[in-house]
C-alpha positions as MATLAB code, in Angstrom:
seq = 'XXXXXXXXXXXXXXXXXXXXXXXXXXXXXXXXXXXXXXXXXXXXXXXXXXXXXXXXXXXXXXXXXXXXXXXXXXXXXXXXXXXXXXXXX';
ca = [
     258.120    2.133 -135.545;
     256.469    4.273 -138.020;
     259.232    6.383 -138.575;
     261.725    3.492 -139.198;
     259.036    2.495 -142.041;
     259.224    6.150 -143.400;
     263.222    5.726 -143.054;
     263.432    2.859 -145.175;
     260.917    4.008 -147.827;
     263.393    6.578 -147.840;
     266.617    4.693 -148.115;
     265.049    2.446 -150.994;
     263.495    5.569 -153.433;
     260.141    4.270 -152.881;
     257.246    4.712 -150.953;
     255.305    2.065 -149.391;
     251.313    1.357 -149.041;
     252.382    0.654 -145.433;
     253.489    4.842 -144.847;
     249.815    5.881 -145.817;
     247.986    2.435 -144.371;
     249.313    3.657 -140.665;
     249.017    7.002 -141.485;
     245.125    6.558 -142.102;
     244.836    4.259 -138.967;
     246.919    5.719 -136.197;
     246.798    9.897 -136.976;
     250.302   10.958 -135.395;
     251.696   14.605 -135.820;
     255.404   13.623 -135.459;
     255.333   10.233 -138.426;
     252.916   12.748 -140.668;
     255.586   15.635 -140.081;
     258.695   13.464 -141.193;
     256.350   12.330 -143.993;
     255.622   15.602 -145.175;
     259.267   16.121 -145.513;
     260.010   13.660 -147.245;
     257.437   14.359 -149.928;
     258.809   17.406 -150.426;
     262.147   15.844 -151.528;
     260.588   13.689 -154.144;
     261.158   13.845 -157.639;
     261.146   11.855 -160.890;
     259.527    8.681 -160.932;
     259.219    8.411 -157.321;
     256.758   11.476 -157.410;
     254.092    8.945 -159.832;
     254.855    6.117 -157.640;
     253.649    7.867 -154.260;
     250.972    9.849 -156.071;
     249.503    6.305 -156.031;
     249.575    5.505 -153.305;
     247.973    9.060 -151.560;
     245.135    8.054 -154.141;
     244.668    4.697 -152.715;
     244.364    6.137 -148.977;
     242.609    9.174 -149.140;
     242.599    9.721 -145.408;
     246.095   10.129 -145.575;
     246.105   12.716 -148.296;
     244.196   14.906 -146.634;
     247.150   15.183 -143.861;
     249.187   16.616 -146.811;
     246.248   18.968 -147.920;
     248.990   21.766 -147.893;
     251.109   20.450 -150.343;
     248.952   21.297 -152.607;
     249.577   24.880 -153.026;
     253.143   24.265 -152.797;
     255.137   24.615 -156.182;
     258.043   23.157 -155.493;
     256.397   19.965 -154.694;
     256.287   17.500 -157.529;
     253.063   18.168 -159.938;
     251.727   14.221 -159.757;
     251.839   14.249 -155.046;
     250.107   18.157 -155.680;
     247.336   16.396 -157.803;
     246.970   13.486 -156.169;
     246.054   15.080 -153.118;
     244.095   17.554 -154.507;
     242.061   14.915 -156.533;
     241.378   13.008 -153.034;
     240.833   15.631 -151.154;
     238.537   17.927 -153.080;
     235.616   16.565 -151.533;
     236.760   15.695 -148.213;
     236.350   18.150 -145.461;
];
């Protein structure tokens, strides 16, 4: 089901609280992998809109810890995450 969710935050441009709500709850490699995918097609103003939402659910930021030292990722998801995770082991 997840990755149907993931699909149609996809379809639409935007990302949903729903993606990172599950995320946090259920911890599943293959949703986070598609996830961490799609992040790394984002650009524009999609890139501030998710960067919200990885601040709102920190637990699900740290998944995407990795995307952090990845350039070609946009510059708001990269410090998001880092911002959330910084402290988080």
């Amino acid at each position: 089901m997840m990755l149907w969710v993931l699909e149609a935050a996809r379809a639409a441009g935007t990302a949903d609280d729903l993606v990172c709500a599950w995320d946090e709850a259920h911890d599943q490699w293959s949703p986070q992998g598609a996830t961490l995918r799609w992040l790394r097609t984002l650009q524009g103003p999609a890139t501030a809109e998710v960067a919200g939402v990885l601040r709102r659910f920190p637990r699900s930021a740290r998944h995407y810890r990795d995307l952090t030292g990845e350039t070609s990722v946009g510059l708001t998801i990269r410090a998001a995450i880092h911002h959330v995770t910084s402290n988080q082991p």
